[in-house]
N, CA, C and O atoms as a Tinker XYZ file with bonds, in Angstrom:
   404  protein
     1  N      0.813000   -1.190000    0.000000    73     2
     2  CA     0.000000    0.000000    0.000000    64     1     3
     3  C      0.860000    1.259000    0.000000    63     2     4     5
     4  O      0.421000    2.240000   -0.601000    81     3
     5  N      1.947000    1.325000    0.565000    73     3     6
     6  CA     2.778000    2.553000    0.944000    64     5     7
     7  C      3.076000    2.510000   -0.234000    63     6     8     9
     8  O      2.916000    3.548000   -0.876000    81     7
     9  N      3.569000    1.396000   -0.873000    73     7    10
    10  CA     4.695000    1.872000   -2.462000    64     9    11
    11  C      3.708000    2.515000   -3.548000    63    10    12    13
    12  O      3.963000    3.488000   -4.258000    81    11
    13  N      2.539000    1.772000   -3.526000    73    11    14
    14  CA     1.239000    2.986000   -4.293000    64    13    15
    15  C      0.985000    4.338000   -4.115000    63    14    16    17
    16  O      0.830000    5.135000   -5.041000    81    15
    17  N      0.939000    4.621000   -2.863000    73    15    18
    18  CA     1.437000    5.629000   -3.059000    64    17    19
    19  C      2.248000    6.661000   -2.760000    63    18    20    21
    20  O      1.857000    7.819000   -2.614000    81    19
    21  N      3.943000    6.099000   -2.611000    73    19    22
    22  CA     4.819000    6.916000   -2.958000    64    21    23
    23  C      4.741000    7.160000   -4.499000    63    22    24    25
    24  O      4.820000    8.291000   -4.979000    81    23
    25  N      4.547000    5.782000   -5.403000    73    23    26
    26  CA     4.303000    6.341000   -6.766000    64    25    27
    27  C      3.249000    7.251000   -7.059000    63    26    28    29
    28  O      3.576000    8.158000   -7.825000    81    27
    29  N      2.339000    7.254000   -6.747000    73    27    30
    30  CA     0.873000    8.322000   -7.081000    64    29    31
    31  C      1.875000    9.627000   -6.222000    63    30    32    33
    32  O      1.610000   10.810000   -6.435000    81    31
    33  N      2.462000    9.421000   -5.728000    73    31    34
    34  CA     2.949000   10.906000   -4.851000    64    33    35
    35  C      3.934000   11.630000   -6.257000    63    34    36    37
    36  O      3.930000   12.809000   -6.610000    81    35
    37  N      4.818000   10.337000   -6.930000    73    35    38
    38  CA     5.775000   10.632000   -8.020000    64    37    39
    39  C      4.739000   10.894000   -8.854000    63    38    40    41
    40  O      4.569000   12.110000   -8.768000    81    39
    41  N      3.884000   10.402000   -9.675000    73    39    42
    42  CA     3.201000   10.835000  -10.307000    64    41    43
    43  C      2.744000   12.451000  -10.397000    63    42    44    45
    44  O      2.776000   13.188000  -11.383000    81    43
    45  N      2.170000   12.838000   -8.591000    73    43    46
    46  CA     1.487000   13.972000   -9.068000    64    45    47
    47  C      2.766000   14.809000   -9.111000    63    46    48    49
    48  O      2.702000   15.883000   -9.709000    81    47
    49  N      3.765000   14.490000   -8.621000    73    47    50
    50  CA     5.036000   15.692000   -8.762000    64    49    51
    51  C      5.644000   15.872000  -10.710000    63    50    52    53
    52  O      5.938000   16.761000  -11.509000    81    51
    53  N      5.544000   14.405000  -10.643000    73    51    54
    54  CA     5.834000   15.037000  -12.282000    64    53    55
    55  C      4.950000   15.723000  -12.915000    63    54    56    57
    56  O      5.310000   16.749000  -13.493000    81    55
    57  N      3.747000   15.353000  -12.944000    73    55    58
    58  CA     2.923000   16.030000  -13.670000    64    57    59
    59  C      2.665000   17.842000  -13.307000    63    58    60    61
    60  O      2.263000   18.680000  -14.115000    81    59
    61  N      2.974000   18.031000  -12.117000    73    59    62
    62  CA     2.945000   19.282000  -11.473000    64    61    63
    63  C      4.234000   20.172000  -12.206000    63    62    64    65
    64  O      4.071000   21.366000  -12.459000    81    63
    65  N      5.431000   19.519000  -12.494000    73    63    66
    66  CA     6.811000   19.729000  -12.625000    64    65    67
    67  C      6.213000   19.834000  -13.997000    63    66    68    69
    68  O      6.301000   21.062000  -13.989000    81    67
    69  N      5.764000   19.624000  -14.983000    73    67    70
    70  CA     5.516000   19.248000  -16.587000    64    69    71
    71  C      4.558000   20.389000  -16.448000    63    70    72    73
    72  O      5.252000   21.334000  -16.824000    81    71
    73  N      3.406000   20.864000  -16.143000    73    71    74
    74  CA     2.857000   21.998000  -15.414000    64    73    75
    75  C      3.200000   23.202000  -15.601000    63    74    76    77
    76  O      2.686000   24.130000  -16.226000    81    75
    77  N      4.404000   23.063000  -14.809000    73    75    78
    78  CA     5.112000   24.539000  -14.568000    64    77    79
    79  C      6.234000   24.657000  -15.951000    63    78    80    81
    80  O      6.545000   25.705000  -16.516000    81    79
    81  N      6.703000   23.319000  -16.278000    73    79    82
    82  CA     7.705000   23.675000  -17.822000    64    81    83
    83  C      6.784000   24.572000  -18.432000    63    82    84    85
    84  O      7.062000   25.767000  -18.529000    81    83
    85  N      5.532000   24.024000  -18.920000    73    83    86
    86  CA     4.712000   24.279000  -19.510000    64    85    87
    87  C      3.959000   25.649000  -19.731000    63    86    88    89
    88  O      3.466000   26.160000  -20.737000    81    87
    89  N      4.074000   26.133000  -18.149000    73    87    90
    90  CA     3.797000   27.540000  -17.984000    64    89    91
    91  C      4.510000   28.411000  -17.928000    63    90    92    93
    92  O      4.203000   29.599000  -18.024000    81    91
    93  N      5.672000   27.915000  -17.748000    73    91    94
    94  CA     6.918000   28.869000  -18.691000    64    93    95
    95  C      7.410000   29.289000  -19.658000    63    94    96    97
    96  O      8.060000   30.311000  -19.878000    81    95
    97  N      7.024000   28.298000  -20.396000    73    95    98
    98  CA     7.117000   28.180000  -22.203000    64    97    99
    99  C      6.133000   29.183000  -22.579000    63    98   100   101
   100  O      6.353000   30.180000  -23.266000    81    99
   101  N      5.475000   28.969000  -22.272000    73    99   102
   102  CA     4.095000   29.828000  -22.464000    64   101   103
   103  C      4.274000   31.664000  -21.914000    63   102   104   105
   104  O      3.900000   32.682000  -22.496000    81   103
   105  N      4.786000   31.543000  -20.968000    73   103   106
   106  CA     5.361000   32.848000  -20.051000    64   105   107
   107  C      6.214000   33.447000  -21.548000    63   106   108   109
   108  O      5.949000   34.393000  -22.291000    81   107
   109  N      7.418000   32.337000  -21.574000    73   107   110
   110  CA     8.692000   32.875000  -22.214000    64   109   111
   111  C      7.581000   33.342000  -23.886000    63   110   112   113
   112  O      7.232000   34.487000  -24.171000    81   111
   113  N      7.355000   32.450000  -24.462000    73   111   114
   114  CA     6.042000   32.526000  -26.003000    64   113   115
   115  C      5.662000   34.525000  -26.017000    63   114   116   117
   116  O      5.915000   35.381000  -26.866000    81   115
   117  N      5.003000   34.602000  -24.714000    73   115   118
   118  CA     4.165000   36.154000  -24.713000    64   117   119
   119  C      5.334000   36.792000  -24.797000    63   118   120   121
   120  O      5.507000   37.323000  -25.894000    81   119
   121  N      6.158000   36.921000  -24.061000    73   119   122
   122  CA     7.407000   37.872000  -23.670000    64   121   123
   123  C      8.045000   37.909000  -24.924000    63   122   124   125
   124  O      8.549000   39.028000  -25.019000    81   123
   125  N      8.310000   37.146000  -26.082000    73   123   126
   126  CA     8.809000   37.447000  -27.369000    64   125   127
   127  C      8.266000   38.060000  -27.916000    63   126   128   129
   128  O      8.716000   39.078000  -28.441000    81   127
   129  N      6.443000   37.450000  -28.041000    73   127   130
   130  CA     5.917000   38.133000  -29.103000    64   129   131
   131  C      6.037000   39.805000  -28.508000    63   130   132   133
   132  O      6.461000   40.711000  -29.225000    81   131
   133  N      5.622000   39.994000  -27.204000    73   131   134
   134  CA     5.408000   41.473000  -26.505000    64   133   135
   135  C      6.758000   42.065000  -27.440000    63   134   136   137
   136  O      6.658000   42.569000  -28.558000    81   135
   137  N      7.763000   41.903000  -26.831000    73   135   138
   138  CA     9.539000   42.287000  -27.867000    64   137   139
   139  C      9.074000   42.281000  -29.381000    63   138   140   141
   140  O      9.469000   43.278000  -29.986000    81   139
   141  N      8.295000   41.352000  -30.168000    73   139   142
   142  CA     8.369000   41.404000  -31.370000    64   141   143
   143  C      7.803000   42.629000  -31.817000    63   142   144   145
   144  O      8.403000   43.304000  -32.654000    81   143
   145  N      6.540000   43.040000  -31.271000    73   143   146
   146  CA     5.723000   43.964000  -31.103000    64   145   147
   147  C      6.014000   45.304000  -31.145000    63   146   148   149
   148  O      5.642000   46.135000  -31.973000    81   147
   149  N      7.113000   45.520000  -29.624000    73   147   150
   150  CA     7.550000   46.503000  -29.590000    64   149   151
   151  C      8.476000   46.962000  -30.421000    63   150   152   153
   152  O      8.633000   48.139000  -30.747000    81   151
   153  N      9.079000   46.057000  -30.758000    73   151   154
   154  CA    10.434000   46.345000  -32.023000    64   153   155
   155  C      9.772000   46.554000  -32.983000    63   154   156   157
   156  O     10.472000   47.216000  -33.748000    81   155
   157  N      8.536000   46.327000  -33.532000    73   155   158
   158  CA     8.144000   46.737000  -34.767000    64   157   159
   159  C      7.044000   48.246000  -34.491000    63   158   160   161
   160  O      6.776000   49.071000  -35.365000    81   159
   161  N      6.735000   48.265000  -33.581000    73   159   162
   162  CA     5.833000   49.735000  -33.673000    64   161   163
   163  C      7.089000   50.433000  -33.555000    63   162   164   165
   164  O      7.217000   51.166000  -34.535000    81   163
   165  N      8.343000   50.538000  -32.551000    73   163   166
   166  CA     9.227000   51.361000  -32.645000    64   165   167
   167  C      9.967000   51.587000  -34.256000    63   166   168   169
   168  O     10.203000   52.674000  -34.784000    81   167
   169  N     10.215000   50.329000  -34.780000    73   167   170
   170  CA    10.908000   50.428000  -36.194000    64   169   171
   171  C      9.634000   51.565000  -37.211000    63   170   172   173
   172  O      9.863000   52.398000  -38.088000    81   171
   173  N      8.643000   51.216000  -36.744000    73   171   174
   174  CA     7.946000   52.196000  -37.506000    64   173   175
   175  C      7.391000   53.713000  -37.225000    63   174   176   177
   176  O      6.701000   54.390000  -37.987000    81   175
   177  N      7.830000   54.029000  -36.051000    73   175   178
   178  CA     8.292000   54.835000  -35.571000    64   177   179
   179  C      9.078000   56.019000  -35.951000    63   178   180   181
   180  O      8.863000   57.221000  -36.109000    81   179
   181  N     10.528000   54.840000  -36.076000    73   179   182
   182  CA    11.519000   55.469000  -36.707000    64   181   183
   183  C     11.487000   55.730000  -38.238000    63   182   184   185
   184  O     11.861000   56.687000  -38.916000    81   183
   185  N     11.103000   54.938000  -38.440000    73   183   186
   186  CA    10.838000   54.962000  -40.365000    64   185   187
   187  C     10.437000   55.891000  -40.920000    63   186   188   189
   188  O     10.936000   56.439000  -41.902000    81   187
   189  N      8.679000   56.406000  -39.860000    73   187   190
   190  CA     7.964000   57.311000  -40.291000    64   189   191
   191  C      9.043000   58.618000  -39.996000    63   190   192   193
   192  O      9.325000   59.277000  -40.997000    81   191
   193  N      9.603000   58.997000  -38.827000    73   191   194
   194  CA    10.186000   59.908000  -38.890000    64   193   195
   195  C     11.385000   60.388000  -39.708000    63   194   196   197
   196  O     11.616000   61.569000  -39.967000    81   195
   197  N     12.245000   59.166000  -40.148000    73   195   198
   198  CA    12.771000   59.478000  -41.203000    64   197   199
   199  C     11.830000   60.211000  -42.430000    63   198   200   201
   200  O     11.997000   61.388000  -42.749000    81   199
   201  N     11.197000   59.655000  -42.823000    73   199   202
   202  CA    10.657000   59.882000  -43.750000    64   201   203
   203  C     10.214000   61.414000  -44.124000    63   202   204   205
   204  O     10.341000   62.010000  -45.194000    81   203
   205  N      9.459000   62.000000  -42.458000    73   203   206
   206  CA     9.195000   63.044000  -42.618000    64   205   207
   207  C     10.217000   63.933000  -42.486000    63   206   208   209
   208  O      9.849000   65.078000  -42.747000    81   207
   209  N     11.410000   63.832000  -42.165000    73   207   210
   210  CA    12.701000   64.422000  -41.935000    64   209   211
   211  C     13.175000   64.979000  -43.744000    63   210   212   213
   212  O     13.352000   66.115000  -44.183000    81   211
   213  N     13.243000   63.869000  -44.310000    73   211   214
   214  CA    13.280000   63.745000  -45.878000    64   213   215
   215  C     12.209000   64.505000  -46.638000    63   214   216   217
   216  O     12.588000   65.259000  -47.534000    81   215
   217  N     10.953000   64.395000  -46.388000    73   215   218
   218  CA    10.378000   65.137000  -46.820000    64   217   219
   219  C     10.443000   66.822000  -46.509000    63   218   220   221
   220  O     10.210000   67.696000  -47.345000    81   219
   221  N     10.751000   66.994000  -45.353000    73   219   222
   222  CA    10.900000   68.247000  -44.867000    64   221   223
   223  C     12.276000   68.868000  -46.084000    63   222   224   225
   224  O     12.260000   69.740000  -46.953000    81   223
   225  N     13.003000   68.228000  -45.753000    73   223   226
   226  CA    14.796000   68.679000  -45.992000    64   225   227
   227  C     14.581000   68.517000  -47.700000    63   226   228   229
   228  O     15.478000   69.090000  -48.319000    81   227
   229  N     13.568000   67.848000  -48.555000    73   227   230
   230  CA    13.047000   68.258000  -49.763000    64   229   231
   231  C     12.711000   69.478000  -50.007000    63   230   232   233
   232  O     13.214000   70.174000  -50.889000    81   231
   233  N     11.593000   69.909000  -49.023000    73   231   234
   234  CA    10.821000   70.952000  -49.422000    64   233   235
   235  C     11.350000   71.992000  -49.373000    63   234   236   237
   236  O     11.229000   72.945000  -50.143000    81   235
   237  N     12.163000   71.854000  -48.191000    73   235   238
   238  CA    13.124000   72.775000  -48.018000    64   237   239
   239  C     14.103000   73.441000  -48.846000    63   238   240   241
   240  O     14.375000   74.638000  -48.937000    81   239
   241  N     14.765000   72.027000  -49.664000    73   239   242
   242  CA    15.832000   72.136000  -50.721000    64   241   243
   243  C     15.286000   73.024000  -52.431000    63   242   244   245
   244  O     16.063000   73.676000  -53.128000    81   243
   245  N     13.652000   72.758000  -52.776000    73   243   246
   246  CA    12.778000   72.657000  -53.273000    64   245   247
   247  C     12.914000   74.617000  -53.583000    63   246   248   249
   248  O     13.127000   75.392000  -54.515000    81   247
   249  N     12.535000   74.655000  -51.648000    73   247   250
   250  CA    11.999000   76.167000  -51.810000    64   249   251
   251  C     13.013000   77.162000  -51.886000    63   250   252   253
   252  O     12.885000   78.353000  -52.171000    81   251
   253  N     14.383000   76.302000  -51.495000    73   251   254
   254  CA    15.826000   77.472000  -51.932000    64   253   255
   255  C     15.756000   77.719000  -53.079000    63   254   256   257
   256  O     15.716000   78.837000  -53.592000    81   255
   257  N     15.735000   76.644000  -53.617000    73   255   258
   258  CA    16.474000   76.467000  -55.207000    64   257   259
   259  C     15.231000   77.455000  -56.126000    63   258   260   261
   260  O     15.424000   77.921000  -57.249000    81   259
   261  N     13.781000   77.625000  -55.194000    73   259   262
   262  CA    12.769000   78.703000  -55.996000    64   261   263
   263  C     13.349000   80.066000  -55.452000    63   262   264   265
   264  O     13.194000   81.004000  -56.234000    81   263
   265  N     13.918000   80.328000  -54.395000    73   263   266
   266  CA    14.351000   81.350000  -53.547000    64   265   267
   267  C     15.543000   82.228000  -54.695000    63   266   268   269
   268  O     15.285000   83.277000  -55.286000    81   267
   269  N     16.400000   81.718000  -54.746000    73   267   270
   270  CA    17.390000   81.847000  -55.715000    64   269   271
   271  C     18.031000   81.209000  -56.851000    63   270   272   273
   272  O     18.830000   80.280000  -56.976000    81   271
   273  N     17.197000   82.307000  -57.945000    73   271   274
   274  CA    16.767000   81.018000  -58.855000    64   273   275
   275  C     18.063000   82.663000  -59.566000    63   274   276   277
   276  O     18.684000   83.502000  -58.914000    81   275
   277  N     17.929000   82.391000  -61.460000    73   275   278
   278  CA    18.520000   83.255000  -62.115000    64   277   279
   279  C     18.567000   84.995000  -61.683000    63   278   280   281
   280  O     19.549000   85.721000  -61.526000    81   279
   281  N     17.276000   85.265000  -61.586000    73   279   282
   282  CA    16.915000   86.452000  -60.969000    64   281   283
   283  C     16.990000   86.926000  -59.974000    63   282   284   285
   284  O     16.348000   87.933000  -59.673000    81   283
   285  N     17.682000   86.412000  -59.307000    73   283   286
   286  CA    17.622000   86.737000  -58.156000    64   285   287
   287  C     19.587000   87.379000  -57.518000    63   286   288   289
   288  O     19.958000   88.047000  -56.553000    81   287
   289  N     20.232000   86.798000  -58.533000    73   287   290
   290  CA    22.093000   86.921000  -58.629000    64   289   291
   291  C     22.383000   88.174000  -58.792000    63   290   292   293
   292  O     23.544000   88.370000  -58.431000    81   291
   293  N     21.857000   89.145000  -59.180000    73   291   294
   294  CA    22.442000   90.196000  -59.683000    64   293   295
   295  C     21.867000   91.251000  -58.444000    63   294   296   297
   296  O     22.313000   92.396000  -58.376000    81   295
   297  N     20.812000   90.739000  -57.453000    73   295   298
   298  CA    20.587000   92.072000  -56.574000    64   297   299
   299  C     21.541000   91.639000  -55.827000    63   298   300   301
   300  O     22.211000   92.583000  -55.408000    81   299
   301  N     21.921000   90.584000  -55.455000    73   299   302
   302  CA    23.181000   90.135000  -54.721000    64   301   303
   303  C     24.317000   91.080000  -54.722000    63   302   304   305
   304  O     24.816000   91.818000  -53.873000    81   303
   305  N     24.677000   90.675000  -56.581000    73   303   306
   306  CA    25.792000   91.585000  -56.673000    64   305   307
   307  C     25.705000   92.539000  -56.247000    63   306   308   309
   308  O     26.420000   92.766000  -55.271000    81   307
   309  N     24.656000   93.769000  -56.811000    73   307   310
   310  CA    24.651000   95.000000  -56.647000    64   309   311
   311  C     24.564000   95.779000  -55.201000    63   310   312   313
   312  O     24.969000   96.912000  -54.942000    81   311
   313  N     24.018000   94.985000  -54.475000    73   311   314
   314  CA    23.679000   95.306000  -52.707000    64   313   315
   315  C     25.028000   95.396000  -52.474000    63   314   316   317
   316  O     25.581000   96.408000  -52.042000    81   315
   317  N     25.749000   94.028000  -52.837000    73   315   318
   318  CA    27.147000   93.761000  -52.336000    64   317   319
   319  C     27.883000   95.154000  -52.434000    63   318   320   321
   320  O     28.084000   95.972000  -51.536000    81   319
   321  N     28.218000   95.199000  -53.723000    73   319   322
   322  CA    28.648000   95.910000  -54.280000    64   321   323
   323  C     29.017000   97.729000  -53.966000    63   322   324   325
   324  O     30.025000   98.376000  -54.247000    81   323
   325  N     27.788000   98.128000  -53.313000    73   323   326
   326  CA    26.915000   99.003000  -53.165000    64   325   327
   327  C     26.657000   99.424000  -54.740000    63   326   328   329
   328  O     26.911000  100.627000  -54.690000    81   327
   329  N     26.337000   99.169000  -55.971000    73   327   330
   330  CA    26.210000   99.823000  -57.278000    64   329   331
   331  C     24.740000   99.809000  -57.075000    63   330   332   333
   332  O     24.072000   99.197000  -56.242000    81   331
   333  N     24.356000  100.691000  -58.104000    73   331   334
   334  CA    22.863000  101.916000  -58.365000    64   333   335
   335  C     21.803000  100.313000  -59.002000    63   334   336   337
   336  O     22.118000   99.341000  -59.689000    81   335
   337  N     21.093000  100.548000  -58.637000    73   335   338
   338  CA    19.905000   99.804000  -59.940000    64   337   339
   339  C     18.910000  100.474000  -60.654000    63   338   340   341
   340  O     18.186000  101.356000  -60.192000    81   339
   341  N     18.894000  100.087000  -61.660000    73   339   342
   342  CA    18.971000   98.842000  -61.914000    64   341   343
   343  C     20.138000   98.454000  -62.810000    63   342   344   345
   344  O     20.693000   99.364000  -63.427000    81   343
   345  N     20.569000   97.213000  -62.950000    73   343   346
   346  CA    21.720000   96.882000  -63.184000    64   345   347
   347  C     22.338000   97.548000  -65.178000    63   346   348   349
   348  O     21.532000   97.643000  -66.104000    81   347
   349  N     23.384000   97.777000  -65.271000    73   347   350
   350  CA    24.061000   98.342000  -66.740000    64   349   351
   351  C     23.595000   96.955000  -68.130000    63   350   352   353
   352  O     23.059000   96.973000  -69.238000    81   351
   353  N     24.316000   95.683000  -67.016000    73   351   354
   354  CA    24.759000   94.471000  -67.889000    64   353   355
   355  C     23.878000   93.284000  -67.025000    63   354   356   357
   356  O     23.789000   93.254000  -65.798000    81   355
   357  N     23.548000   92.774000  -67.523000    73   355   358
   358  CA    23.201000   91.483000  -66.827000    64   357   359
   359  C     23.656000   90.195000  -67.759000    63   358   360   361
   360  O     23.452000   90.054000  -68.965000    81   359
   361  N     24.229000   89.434000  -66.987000    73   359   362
   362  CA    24.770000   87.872000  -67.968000    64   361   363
   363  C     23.876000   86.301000  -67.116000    63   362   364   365
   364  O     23.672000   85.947000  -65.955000    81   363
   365  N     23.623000   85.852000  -68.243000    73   363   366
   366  CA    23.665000   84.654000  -67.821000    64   365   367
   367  C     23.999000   83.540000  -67.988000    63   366   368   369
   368  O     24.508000   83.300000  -69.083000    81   367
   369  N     23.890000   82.654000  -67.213000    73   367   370
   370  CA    24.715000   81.376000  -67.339000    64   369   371
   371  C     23.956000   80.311000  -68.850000    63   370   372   373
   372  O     22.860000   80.450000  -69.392000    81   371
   373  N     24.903000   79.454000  -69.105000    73   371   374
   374  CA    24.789000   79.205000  -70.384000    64   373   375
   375  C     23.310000   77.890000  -69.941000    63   374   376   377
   376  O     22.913000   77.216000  -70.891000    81   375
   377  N     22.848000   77.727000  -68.975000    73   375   378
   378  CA    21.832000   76.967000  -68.715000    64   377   379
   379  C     20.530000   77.474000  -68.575000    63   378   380   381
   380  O     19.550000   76.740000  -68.446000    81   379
   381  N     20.481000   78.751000  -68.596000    73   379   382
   382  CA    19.679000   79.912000  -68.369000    64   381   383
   383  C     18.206000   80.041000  -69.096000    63   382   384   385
   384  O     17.061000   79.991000  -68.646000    81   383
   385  N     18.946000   80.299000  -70.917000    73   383   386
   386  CA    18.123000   80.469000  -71.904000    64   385   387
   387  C     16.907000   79.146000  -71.895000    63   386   388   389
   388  O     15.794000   79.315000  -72.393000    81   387
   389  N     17.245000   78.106000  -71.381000    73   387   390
   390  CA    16.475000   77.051000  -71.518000    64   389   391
   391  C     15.537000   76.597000  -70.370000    63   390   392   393
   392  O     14.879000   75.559000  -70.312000    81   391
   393  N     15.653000   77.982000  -69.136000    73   391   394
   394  CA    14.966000   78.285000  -68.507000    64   393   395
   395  C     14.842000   77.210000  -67.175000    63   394   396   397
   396  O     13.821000   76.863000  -66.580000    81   395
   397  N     16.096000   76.863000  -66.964000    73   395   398
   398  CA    16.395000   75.561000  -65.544000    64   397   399
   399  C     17.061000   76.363000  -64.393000    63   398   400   401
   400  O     18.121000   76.899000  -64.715000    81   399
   401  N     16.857000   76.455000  -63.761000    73   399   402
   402  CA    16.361000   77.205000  -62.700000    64   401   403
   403  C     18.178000   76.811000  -61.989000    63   402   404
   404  O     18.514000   77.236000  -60.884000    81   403
């Protein structure tokens, strides 16, 4: 009678022990995906902000290059300069006539 159940005693310990593997695996399972999760809302995160960084530093680049375009070189000079306007001579660059900014 005793050896019945020391085994039923082994029994419920393994199964208790198989239990808890079990609920660890399961523990450890969430805790990745949670990490997978977070690494990807952060990666997109970052992405998006690149992105808008790029878009900015476009528009930006965009609105110089309208800022000081052909017409705009010669008040330069002349301010510099201190000379009268409006200007004697005006030249332009040989990319000019074809109107590229």
């Amino acid at each position: 009678m005793t050896i019945i159940v020391i085994i039923i005693i082994i029994i419920i310990i393994i199964i208790i022990i198989i239990i808890i593997i079990i609920i660890i695996i399961i523990i450890i399972i969430i805790i990745i995906i949670i990490i997978i999760i977070i690494i990807t809302i952060i990666s997109s995160i970052i992405i998006s902000i690149i992105i808008i960084v790029v878009i900015i530093i476009m528009v930006m680049l965009a609105w110089l290059a309208c800022r000081f375009d052909s017409g705009s070189s010669w008040a330069g000079v002349l301010s510099r300069e201190g000379l009268a306007l409006p200007a004697d001579l005006y030249l332009e660059g040989s990319d000019q006539h074809r109107g590229q900014a």
